[in-house]
One Martini backbone bead per residue (centre of mass of N, CA, C, O) as a GRO file, in nm:
protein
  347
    1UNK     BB    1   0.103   0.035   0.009
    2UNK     BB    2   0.027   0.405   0.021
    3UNK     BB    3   0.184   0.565   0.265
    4UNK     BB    4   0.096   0.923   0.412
    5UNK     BB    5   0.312   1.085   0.627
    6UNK     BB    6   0.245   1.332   0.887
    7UNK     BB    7   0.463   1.644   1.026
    8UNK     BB    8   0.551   1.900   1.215
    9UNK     BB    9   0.835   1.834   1.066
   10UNK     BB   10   1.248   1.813   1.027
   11UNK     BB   11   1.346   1.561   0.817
   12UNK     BB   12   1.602   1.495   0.961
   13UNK     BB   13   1.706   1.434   1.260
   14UNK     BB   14   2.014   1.512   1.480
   15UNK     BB   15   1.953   1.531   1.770
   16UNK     BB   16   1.603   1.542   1.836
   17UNK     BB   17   1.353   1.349   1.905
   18UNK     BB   18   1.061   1.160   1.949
   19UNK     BB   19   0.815   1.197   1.685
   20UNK     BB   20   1.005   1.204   1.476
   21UNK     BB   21   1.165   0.945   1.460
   22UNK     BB   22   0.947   0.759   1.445
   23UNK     BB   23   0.857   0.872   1.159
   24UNK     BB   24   1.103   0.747   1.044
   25UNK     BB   25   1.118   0.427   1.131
   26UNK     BB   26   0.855   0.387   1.010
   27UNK     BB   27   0.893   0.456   0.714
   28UNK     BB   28   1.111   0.245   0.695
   29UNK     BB   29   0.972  -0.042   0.789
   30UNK     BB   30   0.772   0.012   0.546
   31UNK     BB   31   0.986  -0.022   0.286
   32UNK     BB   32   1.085  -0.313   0.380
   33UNK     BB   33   0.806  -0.448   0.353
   34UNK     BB   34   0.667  -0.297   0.078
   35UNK     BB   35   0.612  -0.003   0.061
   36UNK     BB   36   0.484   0.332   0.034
   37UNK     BB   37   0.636   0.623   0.110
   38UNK     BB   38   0.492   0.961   0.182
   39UNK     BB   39   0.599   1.304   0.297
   40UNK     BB   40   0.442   1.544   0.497
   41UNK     BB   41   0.649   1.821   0.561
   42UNK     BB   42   0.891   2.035   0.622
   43UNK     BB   43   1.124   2.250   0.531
   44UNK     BB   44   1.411   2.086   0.406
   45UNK     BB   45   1.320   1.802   0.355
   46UNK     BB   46   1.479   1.470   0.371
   47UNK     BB   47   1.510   1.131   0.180
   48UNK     BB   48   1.614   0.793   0.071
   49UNK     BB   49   1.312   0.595   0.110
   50UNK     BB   50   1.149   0.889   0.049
   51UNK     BB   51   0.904   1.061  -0.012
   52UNK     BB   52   0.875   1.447  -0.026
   53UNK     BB   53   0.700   1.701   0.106
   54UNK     BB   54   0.590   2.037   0.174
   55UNK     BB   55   0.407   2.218   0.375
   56UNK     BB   56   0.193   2.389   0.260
   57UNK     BB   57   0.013   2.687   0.420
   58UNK     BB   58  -0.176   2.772   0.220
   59UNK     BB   59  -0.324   2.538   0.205
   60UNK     BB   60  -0.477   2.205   0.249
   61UNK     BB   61  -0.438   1.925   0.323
   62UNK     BB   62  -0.596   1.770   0.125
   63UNK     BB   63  -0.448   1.928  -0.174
   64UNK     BB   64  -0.169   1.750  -0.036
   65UNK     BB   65  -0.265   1.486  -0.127
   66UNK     BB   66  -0.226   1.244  -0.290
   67UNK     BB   67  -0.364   1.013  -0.528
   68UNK     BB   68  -0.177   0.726  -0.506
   69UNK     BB   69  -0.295   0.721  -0.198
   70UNK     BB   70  -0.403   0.497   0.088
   71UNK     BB   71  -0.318   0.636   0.332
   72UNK     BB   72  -0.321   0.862   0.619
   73UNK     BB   73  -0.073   0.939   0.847
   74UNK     BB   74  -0.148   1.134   1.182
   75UNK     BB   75   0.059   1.299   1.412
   76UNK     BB   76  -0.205   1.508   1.390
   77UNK     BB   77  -0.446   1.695   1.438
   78UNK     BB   78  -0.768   1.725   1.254
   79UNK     BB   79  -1.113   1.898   1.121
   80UNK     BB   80  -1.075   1.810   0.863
   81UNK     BB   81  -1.129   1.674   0.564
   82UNK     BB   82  -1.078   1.354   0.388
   83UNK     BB   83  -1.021   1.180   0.091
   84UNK     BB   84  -0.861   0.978   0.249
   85UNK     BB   85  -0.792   0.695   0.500
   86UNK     BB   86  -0.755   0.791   0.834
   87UNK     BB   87  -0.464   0.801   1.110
   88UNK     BB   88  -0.423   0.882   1.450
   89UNK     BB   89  -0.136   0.991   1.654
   90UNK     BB   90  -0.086   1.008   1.976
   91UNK     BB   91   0.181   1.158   2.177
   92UNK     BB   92   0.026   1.305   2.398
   93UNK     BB   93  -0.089   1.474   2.627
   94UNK     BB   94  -0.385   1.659   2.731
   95UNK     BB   95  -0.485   1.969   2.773
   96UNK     BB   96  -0.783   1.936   2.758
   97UNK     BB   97  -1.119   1.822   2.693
   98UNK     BB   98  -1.120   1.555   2.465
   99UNK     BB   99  -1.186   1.462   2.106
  100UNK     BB  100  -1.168   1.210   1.935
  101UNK     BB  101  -1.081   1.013   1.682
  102UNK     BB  102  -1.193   0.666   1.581
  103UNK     BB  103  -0.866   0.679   1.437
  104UNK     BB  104  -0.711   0.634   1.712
  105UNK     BB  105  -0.379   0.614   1.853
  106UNK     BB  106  -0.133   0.527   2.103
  107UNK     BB  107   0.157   0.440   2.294
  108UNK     BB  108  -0.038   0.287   2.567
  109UNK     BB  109  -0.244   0.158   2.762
  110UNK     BB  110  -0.245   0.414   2.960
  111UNK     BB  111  -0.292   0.643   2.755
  112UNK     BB  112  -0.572   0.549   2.650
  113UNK     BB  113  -0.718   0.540   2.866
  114UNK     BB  114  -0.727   0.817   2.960
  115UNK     BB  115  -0.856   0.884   2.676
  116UNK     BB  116  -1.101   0.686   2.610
  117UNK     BB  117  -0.930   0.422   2.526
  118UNK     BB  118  -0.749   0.117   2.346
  119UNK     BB  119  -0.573   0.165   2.160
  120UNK     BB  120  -0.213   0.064   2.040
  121UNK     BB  121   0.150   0.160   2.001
  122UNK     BB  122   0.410   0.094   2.016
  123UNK     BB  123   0.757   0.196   2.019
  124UNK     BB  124   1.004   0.193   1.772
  125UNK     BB  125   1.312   0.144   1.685
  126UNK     BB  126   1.624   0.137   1.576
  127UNK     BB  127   1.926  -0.057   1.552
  128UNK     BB  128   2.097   0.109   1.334
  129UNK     BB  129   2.112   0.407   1.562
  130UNK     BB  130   2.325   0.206   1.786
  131UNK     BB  131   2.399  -0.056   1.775
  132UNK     BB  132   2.619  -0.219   1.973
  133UNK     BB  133   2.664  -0.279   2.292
  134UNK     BB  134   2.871  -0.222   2.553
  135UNK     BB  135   2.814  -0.426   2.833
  136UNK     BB  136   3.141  -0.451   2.934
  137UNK     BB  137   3.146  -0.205   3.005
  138UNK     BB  138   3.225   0.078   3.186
  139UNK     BB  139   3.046   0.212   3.506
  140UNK     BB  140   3.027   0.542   3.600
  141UNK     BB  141   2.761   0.644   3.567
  142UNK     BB  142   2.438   0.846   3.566
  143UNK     BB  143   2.132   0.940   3.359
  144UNK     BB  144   1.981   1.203   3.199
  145UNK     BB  145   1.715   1.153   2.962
  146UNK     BB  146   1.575   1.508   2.857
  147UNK     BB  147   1.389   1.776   2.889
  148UNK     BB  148   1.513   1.979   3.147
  149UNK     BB  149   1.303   2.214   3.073
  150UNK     BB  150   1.088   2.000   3.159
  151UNK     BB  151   0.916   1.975   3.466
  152UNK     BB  152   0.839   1.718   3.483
  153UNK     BB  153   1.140   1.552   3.413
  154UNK     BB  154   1.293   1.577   3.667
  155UNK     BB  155   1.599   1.686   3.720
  156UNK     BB  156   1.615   1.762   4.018
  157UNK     BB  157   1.530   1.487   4.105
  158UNK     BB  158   1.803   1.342   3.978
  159UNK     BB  159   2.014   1.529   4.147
  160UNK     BB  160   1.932   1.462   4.402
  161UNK     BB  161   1.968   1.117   4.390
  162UNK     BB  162   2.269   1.126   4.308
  163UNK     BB  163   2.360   1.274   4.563
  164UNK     BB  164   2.292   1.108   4.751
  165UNK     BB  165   2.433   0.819   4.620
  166UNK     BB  166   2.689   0.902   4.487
  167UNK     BB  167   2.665   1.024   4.242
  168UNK     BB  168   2.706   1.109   3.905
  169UNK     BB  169   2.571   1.298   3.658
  170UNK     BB  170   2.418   1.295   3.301
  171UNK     BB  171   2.251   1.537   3.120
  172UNK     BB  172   2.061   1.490   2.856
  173UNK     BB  173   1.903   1.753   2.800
  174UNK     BB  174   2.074   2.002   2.929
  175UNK     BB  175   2.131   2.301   3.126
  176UNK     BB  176   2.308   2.467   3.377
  177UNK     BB  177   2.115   2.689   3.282
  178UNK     BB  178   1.780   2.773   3.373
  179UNK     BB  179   1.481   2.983   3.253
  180UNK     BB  180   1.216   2.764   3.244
  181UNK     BB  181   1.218   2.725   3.570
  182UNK     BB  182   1.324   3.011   3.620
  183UNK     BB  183   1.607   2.978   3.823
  184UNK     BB  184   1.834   2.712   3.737
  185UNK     BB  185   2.138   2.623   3.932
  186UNK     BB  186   2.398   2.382   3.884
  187UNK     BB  187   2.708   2.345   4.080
  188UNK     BB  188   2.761   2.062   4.071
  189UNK     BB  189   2.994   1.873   3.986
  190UNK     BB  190   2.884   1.594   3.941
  191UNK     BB  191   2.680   1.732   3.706
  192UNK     BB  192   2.678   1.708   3.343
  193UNK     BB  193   2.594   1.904   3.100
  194UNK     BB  194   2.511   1.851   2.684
  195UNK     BB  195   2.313   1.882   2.572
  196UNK     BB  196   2.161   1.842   2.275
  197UNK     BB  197   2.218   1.440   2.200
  198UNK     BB  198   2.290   1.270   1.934
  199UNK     BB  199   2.365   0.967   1.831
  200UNK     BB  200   2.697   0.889   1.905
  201UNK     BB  201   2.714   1.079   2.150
  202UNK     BB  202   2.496   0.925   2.322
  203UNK     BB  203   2.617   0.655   2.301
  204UNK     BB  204   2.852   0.702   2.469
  205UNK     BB  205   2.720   0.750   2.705
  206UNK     BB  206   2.508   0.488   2.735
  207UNK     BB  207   2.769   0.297   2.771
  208UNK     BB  208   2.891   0.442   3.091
  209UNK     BB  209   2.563   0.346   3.227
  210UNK     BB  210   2.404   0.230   3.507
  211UNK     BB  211   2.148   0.435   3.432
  212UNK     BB  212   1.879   0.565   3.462
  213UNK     BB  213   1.705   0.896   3.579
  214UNK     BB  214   1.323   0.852   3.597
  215UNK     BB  215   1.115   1.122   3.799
  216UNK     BB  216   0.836   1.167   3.645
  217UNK     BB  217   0.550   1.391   3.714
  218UNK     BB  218   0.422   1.260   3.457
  219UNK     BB  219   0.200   1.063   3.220
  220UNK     BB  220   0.331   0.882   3.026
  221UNK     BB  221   0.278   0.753   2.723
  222UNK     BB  222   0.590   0.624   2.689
  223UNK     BB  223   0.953   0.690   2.691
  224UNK     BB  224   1.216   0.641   2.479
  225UNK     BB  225   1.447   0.654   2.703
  226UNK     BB  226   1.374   0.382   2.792
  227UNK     BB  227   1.493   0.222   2.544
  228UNK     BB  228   1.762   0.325   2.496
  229UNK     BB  229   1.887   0.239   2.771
  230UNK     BB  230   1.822  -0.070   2.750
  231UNK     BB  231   2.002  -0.118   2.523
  232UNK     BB  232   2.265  -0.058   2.708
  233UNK     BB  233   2.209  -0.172   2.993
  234UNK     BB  234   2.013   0.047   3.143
  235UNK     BB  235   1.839   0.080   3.397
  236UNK     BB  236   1.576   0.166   3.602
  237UNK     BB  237   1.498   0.485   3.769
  238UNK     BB  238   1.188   0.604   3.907
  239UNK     BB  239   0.837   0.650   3.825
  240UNK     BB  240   0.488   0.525   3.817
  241UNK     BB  241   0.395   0.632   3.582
  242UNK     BB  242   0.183   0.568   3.305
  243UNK     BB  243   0.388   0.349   3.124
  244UNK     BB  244   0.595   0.220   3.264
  245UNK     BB  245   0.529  -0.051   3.419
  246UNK     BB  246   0.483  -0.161   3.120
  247UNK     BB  247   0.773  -0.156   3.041
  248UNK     BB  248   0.895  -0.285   3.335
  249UNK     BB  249   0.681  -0.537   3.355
  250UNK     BB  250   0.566  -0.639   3.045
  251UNK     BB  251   0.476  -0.617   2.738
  252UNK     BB  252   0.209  -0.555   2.567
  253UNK     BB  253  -0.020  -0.565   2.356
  254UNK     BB  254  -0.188  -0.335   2.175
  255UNK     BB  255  -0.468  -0.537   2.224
  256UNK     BB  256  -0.449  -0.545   2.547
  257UNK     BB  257  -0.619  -0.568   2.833
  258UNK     BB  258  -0.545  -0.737   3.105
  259UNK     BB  259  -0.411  -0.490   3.210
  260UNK     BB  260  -0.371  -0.231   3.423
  261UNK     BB  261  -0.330   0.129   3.324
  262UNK     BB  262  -0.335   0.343   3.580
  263UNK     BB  263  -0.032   0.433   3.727
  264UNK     BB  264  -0.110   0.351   4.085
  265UNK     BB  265   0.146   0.227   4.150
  266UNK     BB  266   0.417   0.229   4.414
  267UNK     BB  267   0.558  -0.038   4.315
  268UNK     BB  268   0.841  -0.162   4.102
  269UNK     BB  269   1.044  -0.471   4.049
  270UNK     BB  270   1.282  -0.597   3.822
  271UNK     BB  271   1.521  -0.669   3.537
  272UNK     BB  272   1.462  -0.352   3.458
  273UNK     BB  273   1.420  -0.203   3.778
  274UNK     BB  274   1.275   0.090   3.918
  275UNK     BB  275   0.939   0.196   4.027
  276UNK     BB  276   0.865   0.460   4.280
  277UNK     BB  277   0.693   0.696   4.518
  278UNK     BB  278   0.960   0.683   4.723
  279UNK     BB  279   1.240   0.741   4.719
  280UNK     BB  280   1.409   0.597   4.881
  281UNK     BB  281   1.348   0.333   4.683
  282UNK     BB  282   1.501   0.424   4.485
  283UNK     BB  283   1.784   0.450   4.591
  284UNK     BB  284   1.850   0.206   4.679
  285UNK     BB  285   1.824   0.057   4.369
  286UNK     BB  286   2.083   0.256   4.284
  287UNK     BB  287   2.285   0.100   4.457
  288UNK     BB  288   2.208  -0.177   4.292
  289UNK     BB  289   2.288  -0.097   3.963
  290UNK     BB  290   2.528  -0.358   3.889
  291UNK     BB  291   2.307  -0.587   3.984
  292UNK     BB  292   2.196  -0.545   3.677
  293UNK     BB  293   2.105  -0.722   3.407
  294UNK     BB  294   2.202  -0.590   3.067
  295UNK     BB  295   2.100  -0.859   2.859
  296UNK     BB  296   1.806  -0.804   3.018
  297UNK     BB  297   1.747  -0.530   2.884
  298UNK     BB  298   1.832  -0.529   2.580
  299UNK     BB  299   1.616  -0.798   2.519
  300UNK     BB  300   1.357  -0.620   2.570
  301UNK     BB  301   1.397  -0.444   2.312
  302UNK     BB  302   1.420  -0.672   2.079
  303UNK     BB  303   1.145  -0.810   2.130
  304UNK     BB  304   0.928  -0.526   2.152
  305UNK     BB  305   1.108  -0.260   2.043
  306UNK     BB  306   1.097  -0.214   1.716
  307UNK     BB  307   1.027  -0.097   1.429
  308UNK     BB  308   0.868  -0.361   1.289
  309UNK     BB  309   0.679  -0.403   1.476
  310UNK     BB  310   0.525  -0.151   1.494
  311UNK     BB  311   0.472  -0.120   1.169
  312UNK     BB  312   0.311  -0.413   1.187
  313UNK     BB  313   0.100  -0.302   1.350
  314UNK     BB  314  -0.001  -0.054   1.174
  315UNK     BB  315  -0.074  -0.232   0.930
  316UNK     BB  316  -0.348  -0.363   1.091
  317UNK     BB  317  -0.451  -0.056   1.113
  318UNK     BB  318  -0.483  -0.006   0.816
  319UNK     BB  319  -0.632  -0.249   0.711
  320UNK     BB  320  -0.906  -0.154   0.878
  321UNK     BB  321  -0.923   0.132   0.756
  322UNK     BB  322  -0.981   0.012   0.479
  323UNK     BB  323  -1.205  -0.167   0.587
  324UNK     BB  324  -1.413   0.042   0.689
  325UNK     BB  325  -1.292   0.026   1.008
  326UNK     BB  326  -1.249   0.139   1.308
  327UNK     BB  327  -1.129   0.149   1.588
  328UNK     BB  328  -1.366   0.297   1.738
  329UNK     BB  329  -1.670   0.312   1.815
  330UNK     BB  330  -1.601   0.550   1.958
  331UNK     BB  331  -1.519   0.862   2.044
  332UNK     BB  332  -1.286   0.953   2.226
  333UNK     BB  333  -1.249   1.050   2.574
  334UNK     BB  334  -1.146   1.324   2.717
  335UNK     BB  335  -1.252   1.507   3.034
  336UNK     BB  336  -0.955   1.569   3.105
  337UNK     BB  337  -0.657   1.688   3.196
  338UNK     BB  338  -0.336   1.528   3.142
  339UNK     BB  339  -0.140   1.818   3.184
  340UNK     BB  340   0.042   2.007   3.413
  341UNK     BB  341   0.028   1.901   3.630
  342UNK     BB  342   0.187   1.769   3.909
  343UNK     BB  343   0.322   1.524   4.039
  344UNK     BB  344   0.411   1.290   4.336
  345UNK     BB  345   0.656   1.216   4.576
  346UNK     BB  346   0.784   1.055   4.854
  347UNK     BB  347   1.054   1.021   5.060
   0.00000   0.00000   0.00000
């Protein structure tokens, strides 16, 4: 089939992006499948495996969509109409009450409910744009990796977590004066910030990382760097909202159901990580962050989360859309907004 995704981004991402790199990564495994893909992306974006249209915002989405192809597949809300078969990913959570359309996705089982949904299809990486894991590496230091301007994200919470711990802490994605949180400077020695780093530099980063620290206090919706850090063998120490129980719990298929996916457990501990609402517990796992075997987190990336897995699980509700069925009998509902407030975690 010939699958159109559009996505207000510039493809290819350089150093950072969570649902840009997504949407290239999924483009790239339905090609590999033997699909048509082309994008509908921002100026001056390009692909060596698929056509590419830029956006041109004078136009309607509509009059922008080839005649060739066979399903629209948007990353971005819109209420316009479209004259062929359309399939949308919701990427975040809902910032006021709203209604979804009844072919949308979400990123996991605890995204989808909570938005009065159902669908959802976990996020899958490439393994080509990591390489292999260095597991018998040494391991100095331990990892905060995301927008750390951004207060769910809780930087301040991983800075606090690893000078307990008596340990170093890099943190990928932000920088040493934050003027986005108030101002917030960050004196410690213990603690180096690289700013948004991509590719070989940030591997090379996780590659030295006895573990992530992710203490974050939104419902993540998915959580990427938690995939992208079990790659190189590094457990995960955070809190349990979200997704993260079902990633670090044991990854269920995209449309089942059998278990609850509320984000409301006090602690989960895994062979891939820890998970609690109250640091103490959190520290404690830090402390024994040696002790968690590399191959059997590297493993659990490699089983659930490829890009391969994701596109062909995309392709079964491409198909579904495609037979003129709905992903949802009626349209999904989110009646409270799902993010802005801060969650909490108790010492």
């Amino acid at each position: 089939m010939h699958i159109l995704i559009a996505n207000h981004s510039k493809i290819p991402v350089k150093a950072y992006g969570g649902a840009e790199r997504i949407v290239w990564w999924l483009g790239k495994a339905l090609v590999k499948m033997g699909h048509e893909v082309t994008y509908l992306v921002q100026k001056n974006s390009t692909c060596p495996f698929a056509n590419v249209i830029w956006i041109d915002e004078s136009k309607t989405l509509a009059e922008q969509i080839p005649a060739s192809c066979d399903l629209v597949h948007l990353h971005f809300p819109t209420n316009e109409q479209l004259p062929k078969p359309t399939l949308f990913t919701c990427h975040t959570n809902a910032e006021k009450p709203t209604t979804f359309h009844p072919n949308t996705v979400f990123l996991s089982r605890n995204h989808a409910q909570r938005h009065g949904a159902k669908v959802f299809v976990y996020n899958g990486i490439d393994f080509e744009d990591y390489g292999d894991p260095m597991l018998d590496n040494r391991r100095m230091y331990l990892h905060f990796l995301g927008k750390a301007d951004w207060r769910v994200k809780n930087v301040k919470g991983a800075i606090e977590l690893a000078e307990k711990a008596g340990e170093r802490l890099h943190v990928i994605g932000g920088t040493r004066v934050n003027f986005r949180q108030g101002l917030r400077i960050t004196l410690s020695s213990h603690v180096r910030f690289h700013g948004m780093v991509g590719g070989d530099g940030k591997n090379v980063l996780l590659n030295g990382s006895k573990g992530l620290l992710y203490p974050t206090l939104w419902h993540e919706p998915f959580g990427l760097a938690i995939i992208e850090s079990l790659w190189f063998g590094c457990p995960v120490f955070g809190t349990p909202f979200g997704a993260l129980p079902e990633l670090l719990g044991g990854p269920q298929r995209h449309h089942d159901d059998s278990m609850p996916g509320n984000g409301q457990i006090e602690a989960l501990y895994s062979d891939w990580g820890c998970l609690s609402n109250k640091k103490s517990e959190i520290l404690e796992a830090i402390k024994e962050a040696d002790s968690f075997n590399r191959q059997s987190c590297h493993d659990l990336v490699r089983a659930h989360f490829s890009a391969e897995m994701m596109a062909q699980h995309y392709v079964e509700l491409y198909e579904k859309v495609l037979s003129g069925y709905a992903l949802h009998e009626y349209a999904p509902v989110c009646a409270a907004e799902q993010q802005g407030k801060l969650l909490t975690i108790d010492d």
